[in-house]
Backbone as a printed PyTorch tensor [residue, N CA C, xyz], in Angstrom:
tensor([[[ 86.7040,  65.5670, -19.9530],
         [ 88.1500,  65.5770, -19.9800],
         [ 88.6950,  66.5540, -18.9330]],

        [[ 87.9550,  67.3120, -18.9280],
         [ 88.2860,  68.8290, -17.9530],
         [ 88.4310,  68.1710, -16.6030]],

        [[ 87.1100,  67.6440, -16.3360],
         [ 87.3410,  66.6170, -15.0650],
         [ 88.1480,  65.5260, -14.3920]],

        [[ 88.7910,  64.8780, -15.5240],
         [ 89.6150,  64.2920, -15.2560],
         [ 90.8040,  64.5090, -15.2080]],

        [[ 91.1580,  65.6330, -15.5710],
         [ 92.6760,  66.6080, -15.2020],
         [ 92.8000,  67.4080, -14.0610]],

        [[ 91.3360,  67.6140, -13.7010],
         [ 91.4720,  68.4450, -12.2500],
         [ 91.5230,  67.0920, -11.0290]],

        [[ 90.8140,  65.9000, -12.1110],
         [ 90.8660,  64.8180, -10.7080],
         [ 92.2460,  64.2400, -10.6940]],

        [[ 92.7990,  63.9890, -11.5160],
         [ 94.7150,  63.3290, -11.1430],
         [ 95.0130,  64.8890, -10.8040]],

        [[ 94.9560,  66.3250, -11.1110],
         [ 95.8380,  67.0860, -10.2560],
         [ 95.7160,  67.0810,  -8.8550]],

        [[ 94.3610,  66.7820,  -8.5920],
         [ 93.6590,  67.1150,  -7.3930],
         [ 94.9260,  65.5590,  -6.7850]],

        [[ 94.6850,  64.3630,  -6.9250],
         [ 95.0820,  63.4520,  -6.7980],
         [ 96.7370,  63.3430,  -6.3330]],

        [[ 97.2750,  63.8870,  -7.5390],
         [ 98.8430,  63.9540,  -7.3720],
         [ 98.9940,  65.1850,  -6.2540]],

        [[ 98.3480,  65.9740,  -6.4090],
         [ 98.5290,  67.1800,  -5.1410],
         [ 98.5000,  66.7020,  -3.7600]],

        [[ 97.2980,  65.6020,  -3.4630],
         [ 97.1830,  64.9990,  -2.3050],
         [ 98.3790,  64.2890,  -1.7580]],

        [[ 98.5270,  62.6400,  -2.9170],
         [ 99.8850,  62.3470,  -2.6310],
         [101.3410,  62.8500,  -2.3440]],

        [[101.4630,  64.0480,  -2.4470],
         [102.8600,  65.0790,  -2.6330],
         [102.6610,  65.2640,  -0.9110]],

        [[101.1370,  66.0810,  -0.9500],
         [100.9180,  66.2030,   0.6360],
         [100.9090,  64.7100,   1.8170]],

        [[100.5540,  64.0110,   1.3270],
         [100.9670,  62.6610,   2.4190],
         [102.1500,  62.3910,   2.1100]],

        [[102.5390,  62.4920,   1.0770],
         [104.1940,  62.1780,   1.1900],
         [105.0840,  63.0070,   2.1100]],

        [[104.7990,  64.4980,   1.6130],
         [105.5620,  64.9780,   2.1040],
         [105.4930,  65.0310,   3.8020]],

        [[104.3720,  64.8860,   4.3130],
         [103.8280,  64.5630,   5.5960],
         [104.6530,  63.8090,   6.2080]],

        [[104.5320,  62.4210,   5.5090],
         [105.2590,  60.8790,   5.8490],
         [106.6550,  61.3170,   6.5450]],

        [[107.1860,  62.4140,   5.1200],
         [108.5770,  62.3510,   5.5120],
         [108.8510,  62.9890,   6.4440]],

        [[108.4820,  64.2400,   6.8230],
         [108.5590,  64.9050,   7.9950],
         [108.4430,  64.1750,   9.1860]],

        [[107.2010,  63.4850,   9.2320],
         [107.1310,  62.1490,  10.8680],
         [108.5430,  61.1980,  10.5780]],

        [[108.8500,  61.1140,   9.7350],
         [110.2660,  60.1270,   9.6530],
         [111.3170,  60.9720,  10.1530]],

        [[111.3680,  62.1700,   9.7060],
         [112.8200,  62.7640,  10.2650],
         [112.2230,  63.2270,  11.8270]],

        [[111.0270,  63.7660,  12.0690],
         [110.6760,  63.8410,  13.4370],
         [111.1640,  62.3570,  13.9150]],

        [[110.8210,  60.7330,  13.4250],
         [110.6320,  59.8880,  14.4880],
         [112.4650,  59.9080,  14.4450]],

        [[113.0030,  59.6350,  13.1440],
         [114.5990,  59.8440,  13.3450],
         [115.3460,  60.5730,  14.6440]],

        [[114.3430,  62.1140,  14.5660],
         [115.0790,  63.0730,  15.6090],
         [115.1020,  62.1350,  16.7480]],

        [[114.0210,  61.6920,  16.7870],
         [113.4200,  61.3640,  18.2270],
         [114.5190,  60.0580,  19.1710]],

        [[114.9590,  59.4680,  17.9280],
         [116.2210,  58.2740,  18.4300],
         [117.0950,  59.0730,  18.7430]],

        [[117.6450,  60.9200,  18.4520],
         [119.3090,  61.1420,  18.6360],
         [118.8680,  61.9960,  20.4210]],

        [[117.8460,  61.5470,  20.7120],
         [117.6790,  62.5840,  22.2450],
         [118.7940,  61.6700,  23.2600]],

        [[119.7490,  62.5290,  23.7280],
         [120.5460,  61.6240,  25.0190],
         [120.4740,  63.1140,  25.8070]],

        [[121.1620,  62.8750,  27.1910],
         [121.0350,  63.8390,  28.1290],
         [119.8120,  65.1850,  28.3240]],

        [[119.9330,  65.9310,  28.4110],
         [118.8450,  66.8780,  28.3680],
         [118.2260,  66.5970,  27.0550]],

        [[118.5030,  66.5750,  26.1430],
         [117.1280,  65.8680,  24.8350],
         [116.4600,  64.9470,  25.5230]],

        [[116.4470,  64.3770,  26.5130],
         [115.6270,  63.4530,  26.3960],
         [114.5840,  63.5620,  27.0410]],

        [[114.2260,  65.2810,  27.8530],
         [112.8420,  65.7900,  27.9780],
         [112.7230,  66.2190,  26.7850]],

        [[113.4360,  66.5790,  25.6340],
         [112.2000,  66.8040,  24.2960],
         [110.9380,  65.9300,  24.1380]],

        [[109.8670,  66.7390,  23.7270],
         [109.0270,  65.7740,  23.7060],
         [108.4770,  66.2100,  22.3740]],

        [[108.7040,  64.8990,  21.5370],
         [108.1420,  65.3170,  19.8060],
         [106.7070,  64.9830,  20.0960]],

        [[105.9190,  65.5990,  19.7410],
         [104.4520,  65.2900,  19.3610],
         [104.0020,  64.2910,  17.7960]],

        [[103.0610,  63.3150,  18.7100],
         [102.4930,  62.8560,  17.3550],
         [102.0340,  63.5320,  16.2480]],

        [[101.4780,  64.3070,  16.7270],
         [100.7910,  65.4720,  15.4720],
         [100.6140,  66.5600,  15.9740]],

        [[101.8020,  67.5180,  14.6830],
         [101.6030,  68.7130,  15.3030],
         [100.5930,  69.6140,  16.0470]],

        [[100.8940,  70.7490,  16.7240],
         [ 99.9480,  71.3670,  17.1920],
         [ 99.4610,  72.4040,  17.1480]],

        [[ 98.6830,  73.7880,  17.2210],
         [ 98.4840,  74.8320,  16.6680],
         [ 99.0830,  75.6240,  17.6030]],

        [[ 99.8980,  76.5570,  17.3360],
         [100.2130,  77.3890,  17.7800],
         [ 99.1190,  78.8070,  18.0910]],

        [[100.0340,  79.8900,  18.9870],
         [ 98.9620,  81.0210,  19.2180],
         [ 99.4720,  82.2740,  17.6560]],

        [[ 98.2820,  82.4810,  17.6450],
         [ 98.4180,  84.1000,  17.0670],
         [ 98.2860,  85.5030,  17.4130]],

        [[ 98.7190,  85.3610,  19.2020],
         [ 98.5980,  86.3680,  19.8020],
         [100.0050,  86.9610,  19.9220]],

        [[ 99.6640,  88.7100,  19.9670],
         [101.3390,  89.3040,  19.3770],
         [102.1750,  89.5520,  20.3010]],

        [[103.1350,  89.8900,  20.6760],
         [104.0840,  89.9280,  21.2660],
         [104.9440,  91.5550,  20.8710]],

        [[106.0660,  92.1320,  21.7800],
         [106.3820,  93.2210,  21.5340],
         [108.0350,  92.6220,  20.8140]],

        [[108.1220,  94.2170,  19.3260],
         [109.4270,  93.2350,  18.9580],
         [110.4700,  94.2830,  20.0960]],

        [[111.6850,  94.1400,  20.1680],
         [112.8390,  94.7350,  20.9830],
         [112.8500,  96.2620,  20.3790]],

        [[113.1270,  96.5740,  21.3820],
         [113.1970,  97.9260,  21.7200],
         [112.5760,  99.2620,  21.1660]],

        [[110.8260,  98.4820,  21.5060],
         [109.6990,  99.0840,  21.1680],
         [109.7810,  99.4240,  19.2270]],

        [[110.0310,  98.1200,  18.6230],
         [109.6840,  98.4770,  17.4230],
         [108.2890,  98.1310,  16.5930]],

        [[107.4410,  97.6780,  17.6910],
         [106.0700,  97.4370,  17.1860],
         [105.6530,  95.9210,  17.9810]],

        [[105.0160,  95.5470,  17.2930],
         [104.4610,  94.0520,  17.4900],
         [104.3130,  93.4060,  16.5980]],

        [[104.2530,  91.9290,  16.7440],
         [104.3090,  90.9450,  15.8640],
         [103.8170,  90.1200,  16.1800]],

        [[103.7460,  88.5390,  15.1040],
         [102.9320,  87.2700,  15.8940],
         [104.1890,  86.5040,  14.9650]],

        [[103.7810,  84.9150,  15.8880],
         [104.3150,  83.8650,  15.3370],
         [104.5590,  83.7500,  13.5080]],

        [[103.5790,  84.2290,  12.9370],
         [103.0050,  84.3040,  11.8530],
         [104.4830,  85.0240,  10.8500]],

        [[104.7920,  85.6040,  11.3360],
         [106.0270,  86.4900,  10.7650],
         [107.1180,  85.4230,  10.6840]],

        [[106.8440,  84.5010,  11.0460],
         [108.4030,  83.6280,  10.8770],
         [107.5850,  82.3900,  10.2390]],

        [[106.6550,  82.3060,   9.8780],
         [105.9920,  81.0690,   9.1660],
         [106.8140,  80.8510,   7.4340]],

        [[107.5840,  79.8030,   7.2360],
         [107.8550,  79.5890,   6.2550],
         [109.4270,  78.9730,   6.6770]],

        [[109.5320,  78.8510,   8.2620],
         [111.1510,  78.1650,   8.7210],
         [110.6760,  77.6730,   9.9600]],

        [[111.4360,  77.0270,  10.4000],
         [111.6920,  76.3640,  11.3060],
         [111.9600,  77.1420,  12.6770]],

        [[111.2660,  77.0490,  13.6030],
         [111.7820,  77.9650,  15.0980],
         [112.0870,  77.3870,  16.3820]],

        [[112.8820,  77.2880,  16.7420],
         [113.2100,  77.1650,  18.3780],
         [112.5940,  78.6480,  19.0280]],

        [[111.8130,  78.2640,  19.4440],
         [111.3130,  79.5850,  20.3840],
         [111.2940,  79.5670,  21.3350]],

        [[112.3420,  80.5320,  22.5110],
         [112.6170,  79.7980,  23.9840],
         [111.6400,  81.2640,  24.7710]],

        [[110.7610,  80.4220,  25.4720],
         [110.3620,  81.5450,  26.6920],
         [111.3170,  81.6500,  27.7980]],

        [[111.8040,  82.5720,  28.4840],
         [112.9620,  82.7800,  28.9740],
         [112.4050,  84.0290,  30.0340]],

        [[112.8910,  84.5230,  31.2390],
         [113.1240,  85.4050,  32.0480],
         [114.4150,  86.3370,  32.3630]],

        [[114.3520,  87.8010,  32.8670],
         [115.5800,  88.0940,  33.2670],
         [116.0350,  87.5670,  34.9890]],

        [[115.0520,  87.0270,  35.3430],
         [115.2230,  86.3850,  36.5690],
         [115.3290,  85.1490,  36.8920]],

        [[115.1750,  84.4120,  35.9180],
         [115.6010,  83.1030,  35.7300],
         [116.6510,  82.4280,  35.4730]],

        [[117.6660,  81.6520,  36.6970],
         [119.1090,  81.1580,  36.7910],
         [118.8930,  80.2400,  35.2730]],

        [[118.4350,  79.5430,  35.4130],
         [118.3270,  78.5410,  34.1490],
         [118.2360,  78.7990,  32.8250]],

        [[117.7880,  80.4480,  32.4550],
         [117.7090,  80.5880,  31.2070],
         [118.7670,  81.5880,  31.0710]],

        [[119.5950,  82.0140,  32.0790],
         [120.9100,  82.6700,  32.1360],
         [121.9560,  81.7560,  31.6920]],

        [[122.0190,  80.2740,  32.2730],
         [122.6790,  79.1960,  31.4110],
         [122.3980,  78.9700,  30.3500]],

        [[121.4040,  78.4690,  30.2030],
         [120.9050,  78.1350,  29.0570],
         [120.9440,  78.8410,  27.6480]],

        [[121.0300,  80.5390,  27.6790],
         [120.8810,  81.7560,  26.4010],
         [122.0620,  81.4810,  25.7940]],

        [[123.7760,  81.2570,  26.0300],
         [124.3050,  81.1600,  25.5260],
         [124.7770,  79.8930,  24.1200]],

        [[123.9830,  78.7630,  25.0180],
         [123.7510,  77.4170,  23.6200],
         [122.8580,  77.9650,  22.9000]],

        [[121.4370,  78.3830,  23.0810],
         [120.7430,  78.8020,  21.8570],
         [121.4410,  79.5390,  20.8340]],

        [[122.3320,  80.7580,  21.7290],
         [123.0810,  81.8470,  20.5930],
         [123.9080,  80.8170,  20.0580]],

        [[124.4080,  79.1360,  20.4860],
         [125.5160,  78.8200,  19.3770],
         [124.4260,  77.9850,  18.5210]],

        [[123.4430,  77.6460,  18.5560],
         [122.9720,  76.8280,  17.8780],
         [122.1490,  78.3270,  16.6500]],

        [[121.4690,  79.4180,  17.1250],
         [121.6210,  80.5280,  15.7540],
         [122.7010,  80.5770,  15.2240]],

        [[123.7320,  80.3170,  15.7840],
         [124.8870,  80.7060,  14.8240],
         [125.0680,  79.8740,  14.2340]],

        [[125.0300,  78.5850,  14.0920],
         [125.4620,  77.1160,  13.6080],
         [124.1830,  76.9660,  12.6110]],

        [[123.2620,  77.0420,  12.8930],
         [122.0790,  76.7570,  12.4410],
         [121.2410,  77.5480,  11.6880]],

        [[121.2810,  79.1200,  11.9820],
         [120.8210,  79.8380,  11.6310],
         [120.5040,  80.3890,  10.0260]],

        [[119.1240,  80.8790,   9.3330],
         [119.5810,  80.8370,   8.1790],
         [117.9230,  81.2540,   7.8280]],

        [[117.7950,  80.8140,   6.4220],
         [116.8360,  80.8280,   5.2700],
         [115.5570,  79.8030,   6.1080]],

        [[116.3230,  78.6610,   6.5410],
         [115.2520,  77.7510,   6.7470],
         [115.0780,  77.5310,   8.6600]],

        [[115.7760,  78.1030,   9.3500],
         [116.0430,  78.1290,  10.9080],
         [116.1730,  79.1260,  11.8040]],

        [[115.5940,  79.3300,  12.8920],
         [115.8030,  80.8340,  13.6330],
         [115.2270,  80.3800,  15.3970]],

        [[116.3320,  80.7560,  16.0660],
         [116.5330,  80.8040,  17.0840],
         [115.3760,  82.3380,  17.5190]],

        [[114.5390,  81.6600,  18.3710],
         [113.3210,  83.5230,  18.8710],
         [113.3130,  83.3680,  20.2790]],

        [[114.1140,  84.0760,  20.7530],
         [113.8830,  84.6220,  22.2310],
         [112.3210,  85.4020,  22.6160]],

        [[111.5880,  84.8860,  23.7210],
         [111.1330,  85.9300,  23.9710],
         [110.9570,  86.1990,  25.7440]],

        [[110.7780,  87.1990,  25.9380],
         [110.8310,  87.5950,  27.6580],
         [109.5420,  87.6410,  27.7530]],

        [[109.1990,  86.5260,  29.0520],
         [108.1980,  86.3980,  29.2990],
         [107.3680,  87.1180,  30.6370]],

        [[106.3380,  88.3980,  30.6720],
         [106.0810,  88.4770,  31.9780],
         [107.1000,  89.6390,  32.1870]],

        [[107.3260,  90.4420,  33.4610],
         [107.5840,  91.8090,  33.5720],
         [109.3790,  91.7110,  33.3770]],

        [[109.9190,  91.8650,  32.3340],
         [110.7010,  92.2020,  32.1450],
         [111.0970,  93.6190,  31.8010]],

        [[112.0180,  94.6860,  32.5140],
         [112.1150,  95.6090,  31.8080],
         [113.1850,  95.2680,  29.9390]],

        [[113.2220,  96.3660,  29.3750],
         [113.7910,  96.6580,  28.6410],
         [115.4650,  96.7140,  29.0120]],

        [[115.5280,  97.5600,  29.6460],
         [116.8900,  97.4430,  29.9910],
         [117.5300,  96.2790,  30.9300]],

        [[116.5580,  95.6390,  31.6040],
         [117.4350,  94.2130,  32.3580],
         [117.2100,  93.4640,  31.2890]],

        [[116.4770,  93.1810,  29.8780],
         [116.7900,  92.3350,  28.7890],
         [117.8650,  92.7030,  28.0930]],

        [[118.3700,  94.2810,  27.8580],
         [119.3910,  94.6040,  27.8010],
         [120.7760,  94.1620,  28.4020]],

        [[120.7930,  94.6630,  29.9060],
         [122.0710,  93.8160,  30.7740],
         [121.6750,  92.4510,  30.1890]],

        [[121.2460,  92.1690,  30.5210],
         [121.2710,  90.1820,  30.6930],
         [121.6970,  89.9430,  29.2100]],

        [[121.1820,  90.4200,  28.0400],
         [121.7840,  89.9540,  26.8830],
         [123.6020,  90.3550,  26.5880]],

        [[124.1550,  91.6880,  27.5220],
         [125.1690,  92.2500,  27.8020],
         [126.0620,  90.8710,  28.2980]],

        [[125.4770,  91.0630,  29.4500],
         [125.9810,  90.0470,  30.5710],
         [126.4630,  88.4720,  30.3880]],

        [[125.5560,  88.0160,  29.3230],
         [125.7310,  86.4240,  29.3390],
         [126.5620,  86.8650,  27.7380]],

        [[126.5590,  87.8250,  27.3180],
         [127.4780,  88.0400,  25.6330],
         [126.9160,  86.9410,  24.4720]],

        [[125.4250,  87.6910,  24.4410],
         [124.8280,  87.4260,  23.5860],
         [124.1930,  88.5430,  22.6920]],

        [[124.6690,  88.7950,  21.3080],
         [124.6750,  89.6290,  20.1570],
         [124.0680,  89.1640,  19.2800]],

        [[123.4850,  88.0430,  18.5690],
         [122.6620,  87.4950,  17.7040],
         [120.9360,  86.9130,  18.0100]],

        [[120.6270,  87.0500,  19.2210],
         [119.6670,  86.7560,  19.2300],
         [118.2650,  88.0740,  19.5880]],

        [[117.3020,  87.3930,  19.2730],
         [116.1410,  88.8420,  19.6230],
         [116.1040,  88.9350,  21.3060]],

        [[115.4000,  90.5260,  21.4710],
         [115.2330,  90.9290,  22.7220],
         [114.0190,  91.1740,  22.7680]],

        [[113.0870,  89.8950,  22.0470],
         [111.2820,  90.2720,  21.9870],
         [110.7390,  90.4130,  23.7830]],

        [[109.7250,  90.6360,  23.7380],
         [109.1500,  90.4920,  25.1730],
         [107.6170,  90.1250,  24.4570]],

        [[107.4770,  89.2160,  25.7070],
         [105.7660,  89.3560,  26.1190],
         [105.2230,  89.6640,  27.2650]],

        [[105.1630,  91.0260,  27.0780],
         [104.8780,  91.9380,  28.7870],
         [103.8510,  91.6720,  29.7020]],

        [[102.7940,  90.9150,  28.8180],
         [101.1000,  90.4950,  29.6430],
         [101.2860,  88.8340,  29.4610]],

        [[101.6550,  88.4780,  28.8270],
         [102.2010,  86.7430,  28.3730],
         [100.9820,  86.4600,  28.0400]],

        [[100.5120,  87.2820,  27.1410],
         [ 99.0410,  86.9040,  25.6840],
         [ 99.9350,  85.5210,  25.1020]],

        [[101.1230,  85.6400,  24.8230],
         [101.3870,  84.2130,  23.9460],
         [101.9280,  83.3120,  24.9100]],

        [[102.5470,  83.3150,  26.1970],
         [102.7640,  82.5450,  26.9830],
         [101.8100,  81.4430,  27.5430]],

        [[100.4360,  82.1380,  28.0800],
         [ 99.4470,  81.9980,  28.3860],
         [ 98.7560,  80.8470,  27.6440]],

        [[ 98.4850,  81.0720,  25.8980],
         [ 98.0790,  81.0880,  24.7760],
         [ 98.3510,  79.6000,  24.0050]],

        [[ 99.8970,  79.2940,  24.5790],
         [100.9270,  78.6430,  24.3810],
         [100.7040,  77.2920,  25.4520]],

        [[100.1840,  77.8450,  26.3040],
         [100.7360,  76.9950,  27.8680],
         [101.9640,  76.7320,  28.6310]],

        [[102.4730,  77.6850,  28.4410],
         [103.4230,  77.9890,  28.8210],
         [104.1060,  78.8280,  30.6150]],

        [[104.0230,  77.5030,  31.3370],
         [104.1530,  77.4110,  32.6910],
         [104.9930,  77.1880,  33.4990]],

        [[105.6050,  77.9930,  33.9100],
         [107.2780,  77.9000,  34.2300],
         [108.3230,  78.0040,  33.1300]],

        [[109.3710,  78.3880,  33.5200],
         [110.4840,  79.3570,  32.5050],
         [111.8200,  77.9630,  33.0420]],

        [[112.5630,  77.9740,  32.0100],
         [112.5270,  78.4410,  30.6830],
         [111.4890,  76.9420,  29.9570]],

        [[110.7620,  77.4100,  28.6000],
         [110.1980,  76.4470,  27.9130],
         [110.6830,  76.9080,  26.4810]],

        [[111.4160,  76.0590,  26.0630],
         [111.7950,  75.7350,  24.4880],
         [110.1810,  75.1370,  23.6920]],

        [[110.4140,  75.4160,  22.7040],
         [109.0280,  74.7090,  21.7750],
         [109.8960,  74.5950,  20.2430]],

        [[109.9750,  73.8080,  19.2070],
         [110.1820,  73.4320,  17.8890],
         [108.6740,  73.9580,  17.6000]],

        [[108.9770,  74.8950,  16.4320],
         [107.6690,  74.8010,  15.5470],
         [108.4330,  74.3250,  13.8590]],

        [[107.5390,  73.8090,  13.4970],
         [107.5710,  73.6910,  11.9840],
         [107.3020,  75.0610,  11.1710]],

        [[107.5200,  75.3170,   9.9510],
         [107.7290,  76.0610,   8.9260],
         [105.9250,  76.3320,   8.6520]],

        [[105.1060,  75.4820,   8.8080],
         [103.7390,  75.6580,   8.3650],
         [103.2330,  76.4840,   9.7650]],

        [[104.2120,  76.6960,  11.1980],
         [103.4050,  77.5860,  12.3540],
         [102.9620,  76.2460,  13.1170]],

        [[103.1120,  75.3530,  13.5640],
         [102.4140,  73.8710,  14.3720],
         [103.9220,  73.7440,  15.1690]],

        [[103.0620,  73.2950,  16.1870],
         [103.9510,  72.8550,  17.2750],
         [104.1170,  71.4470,  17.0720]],

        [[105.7610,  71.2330,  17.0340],
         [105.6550,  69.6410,  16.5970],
         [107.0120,  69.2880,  17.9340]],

        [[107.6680,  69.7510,  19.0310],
         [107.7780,  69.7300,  20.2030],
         [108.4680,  70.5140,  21.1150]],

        [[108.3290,  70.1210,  22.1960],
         [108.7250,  70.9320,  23.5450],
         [109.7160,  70.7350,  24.4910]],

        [[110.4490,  71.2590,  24.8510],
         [111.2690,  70.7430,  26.2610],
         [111.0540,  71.9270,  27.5230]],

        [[110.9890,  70.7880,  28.4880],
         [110.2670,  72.0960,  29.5670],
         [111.6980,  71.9130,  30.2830]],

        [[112.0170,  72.9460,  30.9850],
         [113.8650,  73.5170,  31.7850],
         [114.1760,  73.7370,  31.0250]],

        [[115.3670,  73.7500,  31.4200],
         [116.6260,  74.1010,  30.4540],
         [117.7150,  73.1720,  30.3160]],

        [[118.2150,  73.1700,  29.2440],
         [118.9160,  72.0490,  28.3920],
         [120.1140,  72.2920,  27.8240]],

        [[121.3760,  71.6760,  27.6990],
         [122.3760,  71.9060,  26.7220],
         [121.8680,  72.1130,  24.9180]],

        [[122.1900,  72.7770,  24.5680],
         [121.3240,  73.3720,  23.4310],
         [122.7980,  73.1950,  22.3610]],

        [[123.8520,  73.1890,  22.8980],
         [124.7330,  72.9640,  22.4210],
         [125.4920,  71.6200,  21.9180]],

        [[124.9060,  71.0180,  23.1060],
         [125.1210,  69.6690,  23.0010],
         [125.3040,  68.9470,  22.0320]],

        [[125.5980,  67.7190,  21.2860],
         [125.8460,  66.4630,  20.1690],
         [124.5310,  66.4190,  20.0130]],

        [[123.7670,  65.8330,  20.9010],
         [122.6060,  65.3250,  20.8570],
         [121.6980,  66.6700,  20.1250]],

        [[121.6440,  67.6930,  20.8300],
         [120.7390,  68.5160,  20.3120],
         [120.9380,  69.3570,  18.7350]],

        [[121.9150,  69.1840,  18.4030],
         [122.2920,  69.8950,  17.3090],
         [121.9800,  68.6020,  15.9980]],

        [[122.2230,  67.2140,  16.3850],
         [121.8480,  66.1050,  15.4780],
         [120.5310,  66.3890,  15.4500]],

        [[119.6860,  66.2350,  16.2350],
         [117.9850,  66.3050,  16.6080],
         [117.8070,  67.7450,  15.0900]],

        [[118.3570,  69.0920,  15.5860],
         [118.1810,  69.6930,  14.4600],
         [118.0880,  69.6640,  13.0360]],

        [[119.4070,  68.8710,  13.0590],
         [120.4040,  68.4140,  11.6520],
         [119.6810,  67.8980,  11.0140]],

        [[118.8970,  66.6680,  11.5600],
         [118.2910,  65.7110,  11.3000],
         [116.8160,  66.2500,  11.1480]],

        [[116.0250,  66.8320,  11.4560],
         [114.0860,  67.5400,  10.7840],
         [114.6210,  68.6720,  10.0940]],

        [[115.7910,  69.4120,  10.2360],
         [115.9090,  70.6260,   8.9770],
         [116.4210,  70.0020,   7.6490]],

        [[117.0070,  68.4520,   8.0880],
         [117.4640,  67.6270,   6.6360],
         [118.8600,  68.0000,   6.2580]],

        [[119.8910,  68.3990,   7.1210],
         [121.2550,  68.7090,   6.4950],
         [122.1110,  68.5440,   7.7520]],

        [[123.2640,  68.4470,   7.0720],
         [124.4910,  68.4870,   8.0400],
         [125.1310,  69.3140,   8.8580]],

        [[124.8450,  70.6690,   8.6960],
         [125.1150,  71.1970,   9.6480],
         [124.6080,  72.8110,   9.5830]],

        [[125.2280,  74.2120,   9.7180],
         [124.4680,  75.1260,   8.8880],
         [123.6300,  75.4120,   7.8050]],

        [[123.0460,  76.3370,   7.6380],
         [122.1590,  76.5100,   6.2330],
         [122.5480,  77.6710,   5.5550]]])
């Protein structure tokens, strides 16, 4: 009898996990119809991918961290430069999409990739009037590297379990119709959280 309660738990546990699987590739393949203009270098992956667990510095020398610290939400994680025209455009849609989006289940993660000082991540976050987002760095690009991450700026979607499920390489309206549905639509709601 013992056995046969661990085999339907074992059983129903599985199904919950392909279900819940299923549904996730559905709102991924969903996302995947709302890409117009710059969405439409997003590139969703068939099956997610593993991310790195190499650490990174948090802002303004408060230690280090890994991906791992945000496992349990959803991340836009943009590799970005202070010398990079494109991610100087680009920083201000991410900060509206943390603000719109931001929450329990979503988080916008900056990180500076490669020799950034401290204080030009400073100006530049000054400069473009951005107040909500991190000023992480990766000073040796252990997670850039790690990542594959080749040329700036590169956006990546991770899922809540830490897997890379996709990417957009440049830079993109982040603000955009298109990109904020794409969100709306794999976090499962209408608009903030």
């Amino acid at each position: 009898m013992k056995n046969l309660i661990s085999a339907l738990v074992y059983t129903a546990l599985s199904l919950g996990a392909i279900t819940g699987g299923t549904a996730v590739r559905a709102d991924l393949d969903a996302a995947a119809l709302l890409r117009e203009g710059d969405m439409k270098k997003l590139v969703i992956h068939e099956v997610p991918q593993a991310t790195s667990d190499a650490q990174f510095d948090l802002a303004d020398g408060a230690g280090k961290t890994s991906l791992e610290a945000w496992r349990g939400k959803y991340v836009l994680l943009n590799f970005w430069a202070t010398w990079c025209a494109p991610c100087r455009k680009e920083m201000p849609m991410l900060s509206e999409l943390q603000t719109e989006f931001g929450g329990d289940d979503f988080e916008v993660l900056t990180i500076a990739t490669g020799r950034n000082s401290p204080a030009g991540i400073q100006k530049f976050f000054e400069e473009t009037g951005i107040s909500n987002l991190p000023r992480h760095q990766d000073p040796k690009q252990a997670l850039a590297s790690q990542m594959g991450i080749f040329g700036l700026p590169i956006t990546v979607l991770i899922d809540p379990e830490g897997r890379e499920i996709a990417r957009l390489r440049g830079d993109a309206d982040w603000s955009s119709d298109s990109a904020k549905a794409i969100l709306a639509t794999i976090l499962g709601e209408d608009g903030g959280s």
